[in-house]
N, C-alpha and C positions, 0 to 999 in steps of 0.2 A: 667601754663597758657602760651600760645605762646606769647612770646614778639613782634613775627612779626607782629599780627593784630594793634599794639598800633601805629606801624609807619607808618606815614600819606603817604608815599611811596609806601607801599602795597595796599592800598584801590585806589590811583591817578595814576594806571597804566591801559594797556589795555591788561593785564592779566584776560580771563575772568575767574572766580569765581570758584570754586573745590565744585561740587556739588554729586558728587559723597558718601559723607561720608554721616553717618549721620545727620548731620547739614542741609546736605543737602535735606536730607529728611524729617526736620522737616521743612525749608524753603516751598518746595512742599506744605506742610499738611496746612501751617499756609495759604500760598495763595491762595488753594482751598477751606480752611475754611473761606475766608472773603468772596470769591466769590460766594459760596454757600450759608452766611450768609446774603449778597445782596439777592439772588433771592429767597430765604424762606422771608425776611422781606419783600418784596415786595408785595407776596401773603399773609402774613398776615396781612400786612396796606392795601388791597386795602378790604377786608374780613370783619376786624372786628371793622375798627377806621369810626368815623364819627365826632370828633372834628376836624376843618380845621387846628389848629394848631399843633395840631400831624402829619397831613399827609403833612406840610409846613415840619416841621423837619425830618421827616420819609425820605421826597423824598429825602432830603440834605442827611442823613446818607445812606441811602441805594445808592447815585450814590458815594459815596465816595467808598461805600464797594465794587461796581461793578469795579467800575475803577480802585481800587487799587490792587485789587484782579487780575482782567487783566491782568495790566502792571507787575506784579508782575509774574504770569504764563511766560508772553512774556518773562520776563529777566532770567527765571530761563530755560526756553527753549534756547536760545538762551547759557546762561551757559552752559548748558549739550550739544549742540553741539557744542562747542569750538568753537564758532564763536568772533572773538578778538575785535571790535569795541562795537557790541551791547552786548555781554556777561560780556563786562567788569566788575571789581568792583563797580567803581565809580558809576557804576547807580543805584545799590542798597542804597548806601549812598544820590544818588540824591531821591531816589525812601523813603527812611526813613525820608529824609529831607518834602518834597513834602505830607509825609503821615502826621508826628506830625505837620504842619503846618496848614493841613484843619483840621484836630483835634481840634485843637484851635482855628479856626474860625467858625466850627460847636460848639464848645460850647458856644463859645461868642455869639451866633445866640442863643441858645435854653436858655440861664443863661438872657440875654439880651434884645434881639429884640424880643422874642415870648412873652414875659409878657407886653414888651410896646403896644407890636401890639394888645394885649388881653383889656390890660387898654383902650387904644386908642377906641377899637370896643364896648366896654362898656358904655364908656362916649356916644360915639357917639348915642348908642341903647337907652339910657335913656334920650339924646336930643332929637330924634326921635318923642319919643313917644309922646309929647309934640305938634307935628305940623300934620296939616291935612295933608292926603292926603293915598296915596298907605305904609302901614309897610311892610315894611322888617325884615324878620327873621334872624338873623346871626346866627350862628355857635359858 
């Protein structure tokens, strides 16, 4: 194992990134597969979901996967033309940081707020029913 990736020196320079090898080839694959996995999810939430709470977490996953996927292309272009500011390491690192963080605010969102918001629309549908006037159907 190269010792040099451990030290926090090599990642907080404006050395951009050796994408040339294979690593760097699987970097490509992995950010054309999330970007690609954005616009397949897309078409198949807009196709075959009709639960509102699906296509509430769907939009969330799928702009993460578009964005990250993106920026991810942009850094890895920017690495293969040696360009020193934007190719750098560090925004990969920023770019990892930035990714497992909506990670975990898109689960905290689907583990979370999508069962309250389901609870919440439930109650309310069963109160509903109860008073005159125009029903609404919810989803």
């Amino acid at each position: 194992m190269n010792t040099q990736i451990l030290n926090p020196l090599y990642w907080f320079s404006f050395q951009p990134a050796i994408v040339d090898s294979l690593f760097g080839k699987f970097l490509l694959g992995f950010f054309l597969v999330l970007f690609v996995l954005g616009i397949i999810s897309r078409m198949v939430l807009e196709q075959r979901s009709h639960d509102r709470y699906v296509i509430l977490a769907g939009k969330r996953l799928i702009t993460c996967l578009l964005t990250m996927g993106f920026i991810g292309l942009i850094l890895y272009f920017f690495s293969y033309e040696n360009i020193s500011v934007f190719g750098a390491r560090f925004w990969y690192v920023i770019w990892v940081v930035a990714f497992v963080a909506w990670a975990i605010v898109l689960g905290k969102y689907i583990t979370r707020e999508i069962p309250a918001l389901r609870n919440k629309n439930e109650r309310e549908h069963a109160k509903s029913k109860y008073i005159p006037g125009r029903k609404r159907h919810s989803a």
